[in-house]
DSSP file (Angstrom, degrees, kcal/mol; ACC not computed):
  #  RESIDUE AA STRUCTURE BP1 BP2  ACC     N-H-->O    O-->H-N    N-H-->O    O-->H-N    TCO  KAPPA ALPHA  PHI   PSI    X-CA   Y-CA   Z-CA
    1    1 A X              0   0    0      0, 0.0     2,-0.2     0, 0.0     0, 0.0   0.000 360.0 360.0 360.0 130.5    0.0    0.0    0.0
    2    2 A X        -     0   0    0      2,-0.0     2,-0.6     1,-0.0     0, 0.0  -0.490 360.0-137.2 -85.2 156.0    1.4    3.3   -0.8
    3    3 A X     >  -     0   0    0     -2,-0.2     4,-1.2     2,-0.0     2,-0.3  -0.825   9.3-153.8-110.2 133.2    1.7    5.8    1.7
    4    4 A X  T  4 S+     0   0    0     -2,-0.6    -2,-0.0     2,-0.2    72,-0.0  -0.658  98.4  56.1-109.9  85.8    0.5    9.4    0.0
    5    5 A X  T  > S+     0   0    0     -2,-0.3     4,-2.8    70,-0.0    -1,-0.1  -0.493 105.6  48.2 -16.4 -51.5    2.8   11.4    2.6
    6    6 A X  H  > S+     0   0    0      2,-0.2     4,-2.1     1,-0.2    -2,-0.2   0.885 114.5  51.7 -76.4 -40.5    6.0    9.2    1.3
    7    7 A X  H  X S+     0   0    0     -4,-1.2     4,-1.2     2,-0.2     5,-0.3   0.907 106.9  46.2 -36.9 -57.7    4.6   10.2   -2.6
    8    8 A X  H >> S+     0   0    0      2,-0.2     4,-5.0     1,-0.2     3,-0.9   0.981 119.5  50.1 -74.6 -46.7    4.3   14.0   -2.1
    9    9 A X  H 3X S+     0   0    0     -4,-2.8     4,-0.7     1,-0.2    -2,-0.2   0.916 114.0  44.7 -14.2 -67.2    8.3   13.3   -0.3
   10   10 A X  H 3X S+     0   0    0     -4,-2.1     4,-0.9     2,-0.2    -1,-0.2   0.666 111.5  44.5 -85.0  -4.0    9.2   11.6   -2.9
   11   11 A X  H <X S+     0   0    0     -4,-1.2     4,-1.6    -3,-0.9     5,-0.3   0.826 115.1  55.3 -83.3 -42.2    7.9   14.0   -6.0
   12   12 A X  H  X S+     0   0    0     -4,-5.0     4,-0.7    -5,-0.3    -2,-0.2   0.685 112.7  45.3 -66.5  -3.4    9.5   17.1   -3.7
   13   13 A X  H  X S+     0   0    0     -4,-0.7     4,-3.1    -5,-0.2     3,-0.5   0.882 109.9  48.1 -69.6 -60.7   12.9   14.9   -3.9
   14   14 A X  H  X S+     0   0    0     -4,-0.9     4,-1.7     1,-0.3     6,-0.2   0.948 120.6  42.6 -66.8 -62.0   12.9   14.0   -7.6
   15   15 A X  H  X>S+     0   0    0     -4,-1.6     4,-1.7     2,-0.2     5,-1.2   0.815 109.8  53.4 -48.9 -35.3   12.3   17.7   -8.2
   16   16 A X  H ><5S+     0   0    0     -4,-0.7     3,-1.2    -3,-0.5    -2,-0.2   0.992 116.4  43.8 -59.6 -59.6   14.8   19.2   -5.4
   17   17 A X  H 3<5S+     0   0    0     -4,-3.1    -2,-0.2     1,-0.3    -1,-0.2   0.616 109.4  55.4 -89.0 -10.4   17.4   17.2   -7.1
   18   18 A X  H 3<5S-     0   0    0     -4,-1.7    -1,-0.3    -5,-0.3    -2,-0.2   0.635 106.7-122.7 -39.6 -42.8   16.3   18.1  -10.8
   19   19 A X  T <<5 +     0   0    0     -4,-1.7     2,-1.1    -3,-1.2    -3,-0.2   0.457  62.9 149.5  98.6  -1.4   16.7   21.3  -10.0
   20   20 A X    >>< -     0   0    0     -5,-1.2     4,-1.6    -6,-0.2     3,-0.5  -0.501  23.4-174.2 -73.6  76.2   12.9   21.9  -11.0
   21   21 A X  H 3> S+     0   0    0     -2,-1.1     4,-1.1     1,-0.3    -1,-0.2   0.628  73.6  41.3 -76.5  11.0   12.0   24.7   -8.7
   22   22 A X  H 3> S+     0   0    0      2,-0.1     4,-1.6     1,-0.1    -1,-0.3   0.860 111.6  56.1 -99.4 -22.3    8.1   25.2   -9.4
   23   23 A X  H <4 S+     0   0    0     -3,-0.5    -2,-0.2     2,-0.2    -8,-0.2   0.540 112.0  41.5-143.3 -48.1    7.7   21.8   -9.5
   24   24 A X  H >< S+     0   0    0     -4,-1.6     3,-4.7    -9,-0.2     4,-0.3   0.950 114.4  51.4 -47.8 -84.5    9.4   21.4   -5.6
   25   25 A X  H >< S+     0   0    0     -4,-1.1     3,-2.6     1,-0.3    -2,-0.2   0.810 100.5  58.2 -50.0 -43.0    7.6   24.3   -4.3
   26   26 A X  T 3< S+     0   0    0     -4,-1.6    -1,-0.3     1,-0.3    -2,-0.1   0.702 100.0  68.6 -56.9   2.5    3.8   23.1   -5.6
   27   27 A X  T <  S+     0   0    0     -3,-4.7     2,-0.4     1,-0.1    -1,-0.3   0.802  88.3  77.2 -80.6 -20.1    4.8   19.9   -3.3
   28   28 A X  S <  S-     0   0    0     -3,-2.6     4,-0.2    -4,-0.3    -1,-0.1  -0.867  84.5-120.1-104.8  97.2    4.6   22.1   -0.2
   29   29 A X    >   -     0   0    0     -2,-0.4     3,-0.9     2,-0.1    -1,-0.1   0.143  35.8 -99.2 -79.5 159.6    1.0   23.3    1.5
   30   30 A X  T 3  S+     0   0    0      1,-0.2    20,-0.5    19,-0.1    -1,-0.1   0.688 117.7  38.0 -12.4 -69.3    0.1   26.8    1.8
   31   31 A X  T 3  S+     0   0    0     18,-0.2    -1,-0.2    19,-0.1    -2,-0.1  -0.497  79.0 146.5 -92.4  40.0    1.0   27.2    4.9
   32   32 A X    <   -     0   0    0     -3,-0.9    17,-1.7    -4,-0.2     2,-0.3  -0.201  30.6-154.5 -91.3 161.2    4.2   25.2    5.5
   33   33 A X  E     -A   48   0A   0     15,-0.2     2,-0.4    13,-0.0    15,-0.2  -0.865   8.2-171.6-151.0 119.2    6.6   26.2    7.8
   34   34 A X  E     -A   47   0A   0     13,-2.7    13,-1.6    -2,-0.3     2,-0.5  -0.894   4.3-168.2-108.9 138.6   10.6   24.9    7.3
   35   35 A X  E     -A   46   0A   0     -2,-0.4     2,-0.7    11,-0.2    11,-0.2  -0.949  11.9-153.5-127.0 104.4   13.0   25.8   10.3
   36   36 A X        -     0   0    0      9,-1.9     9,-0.3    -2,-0.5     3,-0.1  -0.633   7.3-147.0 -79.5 135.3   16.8   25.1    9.1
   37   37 A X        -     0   0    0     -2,-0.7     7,-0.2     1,-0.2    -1,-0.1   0.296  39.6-127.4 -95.2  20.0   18.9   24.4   11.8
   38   38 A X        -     0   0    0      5,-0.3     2,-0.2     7,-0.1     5,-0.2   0.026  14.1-130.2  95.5-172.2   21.9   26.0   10.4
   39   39 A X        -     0   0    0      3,-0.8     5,-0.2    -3,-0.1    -3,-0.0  -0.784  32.3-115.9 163.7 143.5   25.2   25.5    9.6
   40   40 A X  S    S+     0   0    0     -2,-0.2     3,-0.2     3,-0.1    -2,-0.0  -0.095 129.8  47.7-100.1  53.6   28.3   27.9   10.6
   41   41 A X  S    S+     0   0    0      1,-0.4     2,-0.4    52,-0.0    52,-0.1   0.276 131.6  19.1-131.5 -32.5   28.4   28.2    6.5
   42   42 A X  S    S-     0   0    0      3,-0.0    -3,-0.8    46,-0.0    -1,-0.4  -0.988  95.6-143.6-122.2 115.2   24.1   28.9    6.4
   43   43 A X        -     0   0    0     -2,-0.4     2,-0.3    -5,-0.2    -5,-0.3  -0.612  38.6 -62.4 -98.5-173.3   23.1   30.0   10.0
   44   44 A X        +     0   0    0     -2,-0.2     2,-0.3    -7,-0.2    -7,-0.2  -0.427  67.4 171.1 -97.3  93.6   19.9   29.0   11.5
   45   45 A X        -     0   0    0     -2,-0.3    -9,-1.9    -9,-0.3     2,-0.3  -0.933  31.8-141.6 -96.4 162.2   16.3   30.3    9.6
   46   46 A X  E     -A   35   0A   0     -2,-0.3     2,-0.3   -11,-0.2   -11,-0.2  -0.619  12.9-166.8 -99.0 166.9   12.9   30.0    9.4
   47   47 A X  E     -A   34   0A   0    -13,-1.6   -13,-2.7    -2,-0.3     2,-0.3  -0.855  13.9-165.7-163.6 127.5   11.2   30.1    6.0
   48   48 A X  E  >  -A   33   0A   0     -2,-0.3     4,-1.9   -15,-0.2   -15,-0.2  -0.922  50.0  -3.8-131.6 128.6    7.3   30.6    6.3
   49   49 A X  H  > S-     0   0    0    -17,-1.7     4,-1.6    -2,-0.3   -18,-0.2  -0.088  99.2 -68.1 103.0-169.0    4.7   30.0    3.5
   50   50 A X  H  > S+     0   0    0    -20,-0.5     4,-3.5     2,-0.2     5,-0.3   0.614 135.9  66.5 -65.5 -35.4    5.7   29.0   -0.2
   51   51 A X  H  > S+     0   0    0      2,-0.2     4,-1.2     1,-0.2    -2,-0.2   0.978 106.9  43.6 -46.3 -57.6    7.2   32.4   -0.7
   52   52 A X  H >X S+     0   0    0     -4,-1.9     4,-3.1     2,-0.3     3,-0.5   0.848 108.5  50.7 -39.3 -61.1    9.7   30.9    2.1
   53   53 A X  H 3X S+     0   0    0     -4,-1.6     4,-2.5     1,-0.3    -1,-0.3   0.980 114.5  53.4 -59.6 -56.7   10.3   27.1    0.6
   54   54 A X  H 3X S+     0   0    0     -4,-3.5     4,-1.9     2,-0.2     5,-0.4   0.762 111.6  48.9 -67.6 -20.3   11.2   29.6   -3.1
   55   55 A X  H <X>S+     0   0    0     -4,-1.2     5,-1.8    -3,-0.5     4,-1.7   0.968 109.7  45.3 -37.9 -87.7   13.6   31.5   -1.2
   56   56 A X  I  <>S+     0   0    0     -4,-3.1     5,-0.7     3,-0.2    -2,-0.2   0.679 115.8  41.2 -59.8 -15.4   15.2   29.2    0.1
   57   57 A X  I  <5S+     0   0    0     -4,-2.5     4,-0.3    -5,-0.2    -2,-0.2   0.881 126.5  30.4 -77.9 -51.1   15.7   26.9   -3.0
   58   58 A X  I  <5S+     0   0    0     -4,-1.9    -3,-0.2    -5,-0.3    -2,-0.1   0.940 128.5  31.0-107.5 -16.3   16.5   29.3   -5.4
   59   59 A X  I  <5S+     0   0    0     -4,-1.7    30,-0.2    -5,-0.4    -3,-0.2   0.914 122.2  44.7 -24.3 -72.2   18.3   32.4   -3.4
   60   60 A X  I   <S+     0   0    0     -5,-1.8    29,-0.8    29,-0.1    30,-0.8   0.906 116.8  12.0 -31.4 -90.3   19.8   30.7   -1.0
   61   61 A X  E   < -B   88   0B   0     -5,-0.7     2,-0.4    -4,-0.3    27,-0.2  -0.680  45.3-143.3 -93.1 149.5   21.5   27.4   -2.6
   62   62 A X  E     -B   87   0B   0     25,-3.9    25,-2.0    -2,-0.2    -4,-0.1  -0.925  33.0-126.2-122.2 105.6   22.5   25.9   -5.8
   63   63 A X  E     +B   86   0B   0     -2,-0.4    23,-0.2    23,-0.2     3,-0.1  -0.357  32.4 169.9 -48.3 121.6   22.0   21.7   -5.7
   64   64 A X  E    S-     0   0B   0     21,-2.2     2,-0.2     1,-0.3    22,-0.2   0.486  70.2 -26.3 -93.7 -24.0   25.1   20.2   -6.7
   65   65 A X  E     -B   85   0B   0     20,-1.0    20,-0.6    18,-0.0    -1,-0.3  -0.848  53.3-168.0-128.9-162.0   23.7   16.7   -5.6
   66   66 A X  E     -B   84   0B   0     -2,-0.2     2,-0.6    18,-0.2    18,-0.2  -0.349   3.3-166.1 171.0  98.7   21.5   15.6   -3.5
   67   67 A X  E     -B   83   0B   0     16,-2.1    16,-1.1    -2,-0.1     2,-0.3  -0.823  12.0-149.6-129.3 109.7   21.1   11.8   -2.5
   68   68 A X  E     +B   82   0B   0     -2,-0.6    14,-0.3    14,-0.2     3,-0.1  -0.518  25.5 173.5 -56.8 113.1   17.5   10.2   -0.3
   69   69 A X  E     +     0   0B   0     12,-1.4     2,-0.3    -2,-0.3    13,-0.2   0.891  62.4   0.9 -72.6 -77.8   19.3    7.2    1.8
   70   70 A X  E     -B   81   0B   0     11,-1.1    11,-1.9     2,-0.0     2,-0.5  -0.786  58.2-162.4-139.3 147.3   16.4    6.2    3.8
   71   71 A X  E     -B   80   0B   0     -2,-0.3     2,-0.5     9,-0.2     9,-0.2  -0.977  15.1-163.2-134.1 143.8   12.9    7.4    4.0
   72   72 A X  E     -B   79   0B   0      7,-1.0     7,-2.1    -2,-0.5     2,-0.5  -0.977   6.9-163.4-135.5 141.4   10.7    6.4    7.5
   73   73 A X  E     +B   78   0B   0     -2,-0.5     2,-0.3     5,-0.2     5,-0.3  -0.930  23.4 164.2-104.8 117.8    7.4    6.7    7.4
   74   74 A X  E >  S-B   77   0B   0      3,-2.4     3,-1.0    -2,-0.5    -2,-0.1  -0.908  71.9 -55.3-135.9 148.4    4.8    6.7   10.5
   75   75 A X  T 3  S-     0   0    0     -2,-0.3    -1,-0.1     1,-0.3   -70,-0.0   0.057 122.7 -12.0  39.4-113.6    1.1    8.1    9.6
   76   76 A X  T 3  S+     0   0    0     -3,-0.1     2,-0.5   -71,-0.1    -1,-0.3   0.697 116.5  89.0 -80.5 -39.9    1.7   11.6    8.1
   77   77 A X  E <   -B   74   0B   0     -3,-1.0    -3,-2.4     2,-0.0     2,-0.6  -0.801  47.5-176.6 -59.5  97.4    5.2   12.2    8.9
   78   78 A X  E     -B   73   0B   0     -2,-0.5     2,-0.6    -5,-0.3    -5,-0.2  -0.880   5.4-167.2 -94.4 124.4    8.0   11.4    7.0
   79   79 A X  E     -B   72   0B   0     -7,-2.1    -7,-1.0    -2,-0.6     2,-0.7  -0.931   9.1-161.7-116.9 117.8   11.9   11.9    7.8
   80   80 A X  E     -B   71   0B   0     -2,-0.6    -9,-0.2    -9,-0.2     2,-0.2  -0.824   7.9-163.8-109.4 119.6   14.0   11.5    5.4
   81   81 A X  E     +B   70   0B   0    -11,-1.9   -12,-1.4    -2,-0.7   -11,-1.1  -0.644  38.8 131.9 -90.9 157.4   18.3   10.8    6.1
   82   82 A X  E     -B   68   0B   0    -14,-0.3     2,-0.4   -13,-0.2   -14,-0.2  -0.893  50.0-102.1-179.0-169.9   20.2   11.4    2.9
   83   83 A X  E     -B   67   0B   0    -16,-1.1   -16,-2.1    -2,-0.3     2,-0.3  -0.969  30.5-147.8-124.3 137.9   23.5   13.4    1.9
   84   84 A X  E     -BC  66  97B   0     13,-1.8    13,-1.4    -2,-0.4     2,-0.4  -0.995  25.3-179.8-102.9 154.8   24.2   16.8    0.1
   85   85 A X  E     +BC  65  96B   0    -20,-0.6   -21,-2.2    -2,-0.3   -20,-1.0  -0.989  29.7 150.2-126.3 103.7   26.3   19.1   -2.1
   86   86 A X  E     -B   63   0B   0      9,-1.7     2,-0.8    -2,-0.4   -23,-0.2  -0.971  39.0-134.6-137.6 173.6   25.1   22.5   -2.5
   87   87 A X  E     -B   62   0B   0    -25,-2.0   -25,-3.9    -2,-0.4     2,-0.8  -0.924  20.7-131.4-131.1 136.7   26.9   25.5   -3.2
   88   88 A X  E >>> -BD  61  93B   0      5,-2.6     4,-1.6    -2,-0.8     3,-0.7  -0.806  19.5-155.4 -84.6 116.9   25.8   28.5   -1.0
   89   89 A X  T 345S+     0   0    0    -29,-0.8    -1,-0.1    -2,-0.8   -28,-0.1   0.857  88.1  60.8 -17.6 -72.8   25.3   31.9   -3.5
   90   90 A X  T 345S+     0   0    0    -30,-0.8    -1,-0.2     1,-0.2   -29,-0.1   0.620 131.0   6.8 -54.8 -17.0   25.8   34.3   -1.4
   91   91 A X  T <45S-     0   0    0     -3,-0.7    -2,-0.2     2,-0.1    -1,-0.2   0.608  84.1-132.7-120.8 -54.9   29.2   33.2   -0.7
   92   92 A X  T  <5 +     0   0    0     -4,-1.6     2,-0.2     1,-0.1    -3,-0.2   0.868  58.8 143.9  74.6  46.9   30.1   30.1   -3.3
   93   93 A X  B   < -D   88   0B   0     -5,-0.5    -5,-2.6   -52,-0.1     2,-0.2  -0.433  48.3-125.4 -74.9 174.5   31.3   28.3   -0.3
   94   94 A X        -     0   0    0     -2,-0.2     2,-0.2    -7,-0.2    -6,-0.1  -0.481  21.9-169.1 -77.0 158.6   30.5   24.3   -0.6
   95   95 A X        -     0   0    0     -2,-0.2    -9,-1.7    -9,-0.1     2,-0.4  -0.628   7.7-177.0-150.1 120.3   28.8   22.5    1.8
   96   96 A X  E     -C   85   0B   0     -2,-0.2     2,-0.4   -11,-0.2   -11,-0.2  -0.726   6.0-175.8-107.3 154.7   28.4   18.5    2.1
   97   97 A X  E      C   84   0B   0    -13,-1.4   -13,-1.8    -2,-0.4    -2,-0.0  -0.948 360.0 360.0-152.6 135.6   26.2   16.9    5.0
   98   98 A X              0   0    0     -2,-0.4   -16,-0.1   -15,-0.3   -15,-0.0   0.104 360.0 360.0-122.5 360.0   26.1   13.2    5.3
């Protein structure tokens, strides 16, 4: 049985790592609210609404990869552990996370 939480996850993946950013952002409700927890190379924001989630994708960072290891599921919630490459704009530092 397919989980339609782990779907809308997994189209906002295949697009985040495409690079597609209208295609990401429709994945995202109305009213969504992402709190990054920073980085001393990206510090610590909130991004509120759709506006927020396009901000941050196409201001922010530029995906250089971007790889889903493991997706857990319970009811509505999905956490997903993975790796990344993105190169920060403002700066054109690097930044990997495993």
């Amino acid at each position: 049985m397919k989980n339609p939480a782990k779907e809308v996850v997994k189209n906002m993946f295949a697009a985040f790592s495409s690079g597609d950013a209208d295609k990401f952002v429709a994945t995202v409700s109305d009213d969504t609210v992402w709190i990054y927890h920073g980085t001393q190379i990206i510090p610590k924001r909130r991004f509120e609404k759709k506006v927020g989630v396009t901000a941050f994708y196409t201001i922010i960072i530029e995906i250089i990869n971007f790889e889903p290891l493991q997706c857990i599921v319970e009811g509505i919630m999905v956490v997903v552990i993975g790796q990344e490459h993105q190169k920060i704009k403002r700066s054109g530092r690097e930044l990997k996370q495993n």
